[in-house]
ZAMARGU-4260 file (C-alpha; in steps of 0.2 Angstrom, whole numbers, plus 5000, padded with zeros to 4 digits):
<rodrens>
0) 5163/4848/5004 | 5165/4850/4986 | 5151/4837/4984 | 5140/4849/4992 | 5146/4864/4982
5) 5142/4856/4968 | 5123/4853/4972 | 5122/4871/4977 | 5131/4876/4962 | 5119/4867/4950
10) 5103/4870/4961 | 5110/4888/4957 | 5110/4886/4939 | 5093/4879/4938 | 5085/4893/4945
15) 5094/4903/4933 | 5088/4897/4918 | 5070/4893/4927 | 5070/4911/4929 | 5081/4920/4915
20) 5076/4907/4901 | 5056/4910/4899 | 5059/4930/4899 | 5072/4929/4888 | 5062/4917/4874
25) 5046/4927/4878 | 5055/4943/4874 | 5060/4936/4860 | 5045/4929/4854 | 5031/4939/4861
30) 5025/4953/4847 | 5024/4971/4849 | 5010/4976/4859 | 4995/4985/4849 | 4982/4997/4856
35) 4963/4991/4858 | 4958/5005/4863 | 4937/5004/4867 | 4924/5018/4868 | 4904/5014/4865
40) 4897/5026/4853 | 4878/5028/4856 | 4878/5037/4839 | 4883/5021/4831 | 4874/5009/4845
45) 4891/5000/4842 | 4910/4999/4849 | 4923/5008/4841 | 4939/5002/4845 | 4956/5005/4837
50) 4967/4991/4830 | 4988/4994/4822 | 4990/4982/4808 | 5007/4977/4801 | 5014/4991/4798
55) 5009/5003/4810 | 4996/5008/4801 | 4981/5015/4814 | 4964/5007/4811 | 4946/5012/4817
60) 4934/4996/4817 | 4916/4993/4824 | 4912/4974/4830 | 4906/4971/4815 | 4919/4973/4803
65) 4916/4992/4798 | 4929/5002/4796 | 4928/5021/4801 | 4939/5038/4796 | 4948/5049/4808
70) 4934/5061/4806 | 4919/5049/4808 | 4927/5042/4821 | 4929/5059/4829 | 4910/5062/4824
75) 4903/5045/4831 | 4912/5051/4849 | 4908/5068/4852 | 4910/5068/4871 | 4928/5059/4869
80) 4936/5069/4854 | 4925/5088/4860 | 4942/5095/4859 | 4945/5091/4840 | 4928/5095/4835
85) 4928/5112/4841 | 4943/5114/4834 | 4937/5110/4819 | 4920/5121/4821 | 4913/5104/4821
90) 4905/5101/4837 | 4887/5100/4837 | 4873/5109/4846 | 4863/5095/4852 | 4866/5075/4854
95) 4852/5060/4852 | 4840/5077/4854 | 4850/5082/4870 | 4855/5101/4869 | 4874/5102/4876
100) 4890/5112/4877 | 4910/5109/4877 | 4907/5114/4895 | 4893/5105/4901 | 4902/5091/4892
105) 4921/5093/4901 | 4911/5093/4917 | 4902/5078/4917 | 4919/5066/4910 | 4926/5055/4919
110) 4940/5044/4919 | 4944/5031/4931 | 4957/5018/4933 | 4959/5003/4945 | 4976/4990/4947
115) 4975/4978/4959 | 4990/4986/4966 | 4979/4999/4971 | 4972/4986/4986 | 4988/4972/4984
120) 5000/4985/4992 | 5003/4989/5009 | 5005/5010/5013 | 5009/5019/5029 | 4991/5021/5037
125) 4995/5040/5040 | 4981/5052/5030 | 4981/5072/5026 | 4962/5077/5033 | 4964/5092/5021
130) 4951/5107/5024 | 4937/5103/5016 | 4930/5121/5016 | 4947/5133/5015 | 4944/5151/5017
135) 4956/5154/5000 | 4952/5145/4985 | 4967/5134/4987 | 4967/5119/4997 | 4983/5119/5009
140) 4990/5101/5017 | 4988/5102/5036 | 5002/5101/5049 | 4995/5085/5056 | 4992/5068/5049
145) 4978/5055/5054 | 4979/5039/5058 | 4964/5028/5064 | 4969/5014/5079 | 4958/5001/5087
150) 4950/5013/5099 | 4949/5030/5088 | 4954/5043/5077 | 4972/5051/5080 | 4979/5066/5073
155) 4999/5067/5075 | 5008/5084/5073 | 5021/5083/5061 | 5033/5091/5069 | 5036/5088/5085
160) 5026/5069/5082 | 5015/5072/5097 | 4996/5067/5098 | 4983/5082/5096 | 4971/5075/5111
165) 4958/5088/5111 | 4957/5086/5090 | 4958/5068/5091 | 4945/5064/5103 | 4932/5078/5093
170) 4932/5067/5078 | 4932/5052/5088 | 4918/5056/5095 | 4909/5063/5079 | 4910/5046/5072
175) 4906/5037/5087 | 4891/5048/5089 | 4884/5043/5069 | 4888/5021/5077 | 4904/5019/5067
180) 4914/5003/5073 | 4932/5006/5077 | 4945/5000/5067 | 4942/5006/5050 | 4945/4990/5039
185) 4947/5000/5023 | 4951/5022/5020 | 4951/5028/5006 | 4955/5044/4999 | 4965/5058/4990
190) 4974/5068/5000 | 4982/5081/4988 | 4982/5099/4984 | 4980/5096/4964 | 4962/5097/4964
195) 4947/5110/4964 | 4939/5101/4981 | 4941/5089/4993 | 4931/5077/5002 | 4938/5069/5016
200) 4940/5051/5017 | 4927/5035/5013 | 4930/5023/5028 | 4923/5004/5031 | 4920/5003/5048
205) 4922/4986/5058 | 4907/4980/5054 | 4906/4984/5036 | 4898/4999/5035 | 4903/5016/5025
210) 4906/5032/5033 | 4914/5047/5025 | 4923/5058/5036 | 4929/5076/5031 | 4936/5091/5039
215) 4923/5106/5037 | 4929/5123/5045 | 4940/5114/5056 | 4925/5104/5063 | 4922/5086/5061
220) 4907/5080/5045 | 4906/5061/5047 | 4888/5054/5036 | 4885/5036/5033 | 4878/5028/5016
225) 4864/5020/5013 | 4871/5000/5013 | 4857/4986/5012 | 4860/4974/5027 | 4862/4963/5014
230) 4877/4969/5005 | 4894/4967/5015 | 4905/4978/5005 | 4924/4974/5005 | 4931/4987/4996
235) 4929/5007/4994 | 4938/5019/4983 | 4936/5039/4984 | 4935/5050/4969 | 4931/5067/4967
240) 4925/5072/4950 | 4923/5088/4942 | 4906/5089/4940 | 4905/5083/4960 | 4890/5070/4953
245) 4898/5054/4962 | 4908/5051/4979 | 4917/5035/4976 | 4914/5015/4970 | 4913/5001/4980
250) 4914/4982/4978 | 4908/4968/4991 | 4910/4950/4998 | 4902/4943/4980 | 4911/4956/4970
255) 4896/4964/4964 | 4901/4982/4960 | 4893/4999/4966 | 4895/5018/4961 | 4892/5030/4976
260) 4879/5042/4974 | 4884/5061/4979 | 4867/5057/4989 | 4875/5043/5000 | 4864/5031/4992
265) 4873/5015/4983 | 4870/5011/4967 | 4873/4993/4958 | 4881/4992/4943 | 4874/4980/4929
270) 4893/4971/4925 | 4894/4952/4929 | 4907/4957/4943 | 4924/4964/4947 | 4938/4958/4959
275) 4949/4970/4963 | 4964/4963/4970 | 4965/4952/4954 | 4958/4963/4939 | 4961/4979/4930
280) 4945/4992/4927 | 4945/5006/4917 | 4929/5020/4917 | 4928/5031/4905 | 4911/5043/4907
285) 4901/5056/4900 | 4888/5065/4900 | 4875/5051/4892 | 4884/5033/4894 | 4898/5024/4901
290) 4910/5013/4892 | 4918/5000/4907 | 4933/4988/4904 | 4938/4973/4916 | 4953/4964/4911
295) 4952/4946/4917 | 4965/4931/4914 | 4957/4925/4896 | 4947/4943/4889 | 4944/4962/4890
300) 4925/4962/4893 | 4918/4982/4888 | 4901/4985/4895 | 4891/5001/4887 | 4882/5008/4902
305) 4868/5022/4906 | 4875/5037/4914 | 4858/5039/4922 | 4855/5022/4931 | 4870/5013/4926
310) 4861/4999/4917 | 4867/4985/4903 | 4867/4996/4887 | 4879/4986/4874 | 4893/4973/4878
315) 4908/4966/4870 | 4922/4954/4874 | 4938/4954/4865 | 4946/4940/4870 | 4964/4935/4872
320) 4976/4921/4876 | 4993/4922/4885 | 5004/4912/4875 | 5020/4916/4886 | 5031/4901/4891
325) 5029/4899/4910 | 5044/4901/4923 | 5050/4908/4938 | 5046/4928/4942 | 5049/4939/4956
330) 5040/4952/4953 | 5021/4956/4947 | 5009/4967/4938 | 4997/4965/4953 | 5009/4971/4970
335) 5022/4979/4972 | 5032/4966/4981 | 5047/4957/4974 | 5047/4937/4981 | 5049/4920/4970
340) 5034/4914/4962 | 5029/4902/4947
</rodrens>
């Protein structure tokens, strides 16, 4: 007996220290993190990106060396920092020979960020079909929620947990109507009150095709994209920007990477590829060219874009190693859930 209390005893402390010693000499050793922040400047055909030196000093750099002031920095970036420059009475009438305004610029920006804990973490498969057409200006949360089963759309009522029939099998037949696939592999979208519209939920039927599915003056709207047959998309994600010029972004079997067009149309996107489940994306728009970040294991690869076709503009990879001692963790940047891994 106290042979085997022994074993258990060391094979207890070895996990310890496989799991307490790397984070304690990574804490110890790893440096305080500094900000890379990245935005494409079409004014300076370059990447401006922010860098802290030793003593906290911020730095403005282009990829080639050039350094920048707060000012020219703020000047090269006029979409990003159109606050400060109309502050400052600095903000100009036109851009690259385009006429603009603060307003026509905070309309068309647009800020999007992916974790692969968006699409590694499981979440109760009960949506909010919000109205999509309220008669006040405010959009309200419904009584019921929706959930989508192997044989059709059900709306529950929240407080006495019965099942709408009459509801339920309307929508169920609105989507059965436009050849949507029962059950939906993937639903996507945003069911709050914090925003200035809503529109419904995107939804990858059975067979891999994309729906949308809103609730307009109480009444089913269900339209289908335009997917090639050859595209098998895998994953979907719904937003609803201010200026209402996009539905959503999308990502397939070969992790190829797709903005949804407010014309149901799908659009490619000129990066060498995203994997959400594994990689981290950040979208920052305006109104002439995006500037999109995909962290992988070894880099930070920016890609300029157009904001009018979404093609290859500029790109820059800032790369990176991990120089952090290896050991036992339980937990993880990409999920949520808490199980031993090396």
């Amino acid at each position: 007996m106290r042979k085997f209390a022994n074993i258990v005893l060391w094979l207890t402390v070895a996990v310890l220290l496989l799991w307490q010693l790397p984070w304690l000499i990574n804490f110890m050793s790893t440096p305080s993190g500094t900000s890379h922040f990245t935005l494409y400047s079409a004014l300076a055909d370059d990447f401006i990106y922010n860098d802290i030196d030793e003593l906290g000093k911020l730095h403005r750099y282009g990829t080639d060396g050039k350094e920048y002031t707060e000012a020219e920095t703020d000047s090269l970036l006029p979409f990003f920092y159109m606050r400060q420059l109309v502050a400052d009475g600095r903000f100009p009438d036109t851009i690259m020979g385009r006429a603009v305004t603060p307003h026509e610029v905070k309309t068309a920006q647009l800020i999007e960020r992916f974790n692969p804990r968006d699409v590694n973490t499981h979440s109760v498969p009960l949506y909010p079909l919000l109205e999509s057409m309220p008669k006040r200006v405010e959009l309200e949360m419904p009584s019921d929620v929706m959930r989508v089963t192997d044989q059709g759309v059900e709306f529950i009522d929240m407080e006495s947990n019965s099942i709408k029939e009459d509801k339920s099998a309307r929508f169920t037949q609105a989507l059965t109507d436009k050849g949507f696939t029962f059950p939906a592999l993937r639903v996507s979208g945003n069911p709050t009150t914090r925003k200035a519209y809503d529109e419904g939920y995107l939804m990858l039927d059975a067979q891999h095709r994309l729906y949308q599915l809103k609730r307009c003056a109480g009444r089913p709207f269900v339209k289908q994209f335009s997917v090639p047959d050859s595209v098998q998309l895998e994953h979907v994600f719904e937003i609803e920007p201010a200026g209402r010029q996009l539905r959503g972004f999308a990502t397939d079997s070969q992790h190829r990477f797709y903005v949804l067009t407010s014309d149901y149309q799908l659009a490619p996107v000129q990066i060498d590829g995203y994997d959400p489940s594994t990689q981290r994306m950040l979208i920052i728009g305006d109104l002439m060219h995006w500037t999109v970040s995909v962290t992988t294991d070894d880099a930070i690869h920016y890609y300029a874009l157009s904001a009018d076709d979404y093609h290859l503009v500029r790109r820059y990879d800032y790369p990176y190693q991990d120089n952090s001692l290896p050991g036992l963790h339980f937990t993880s940047g990409n999920d949520t859930y808490c199980y031993p891994r090396f």
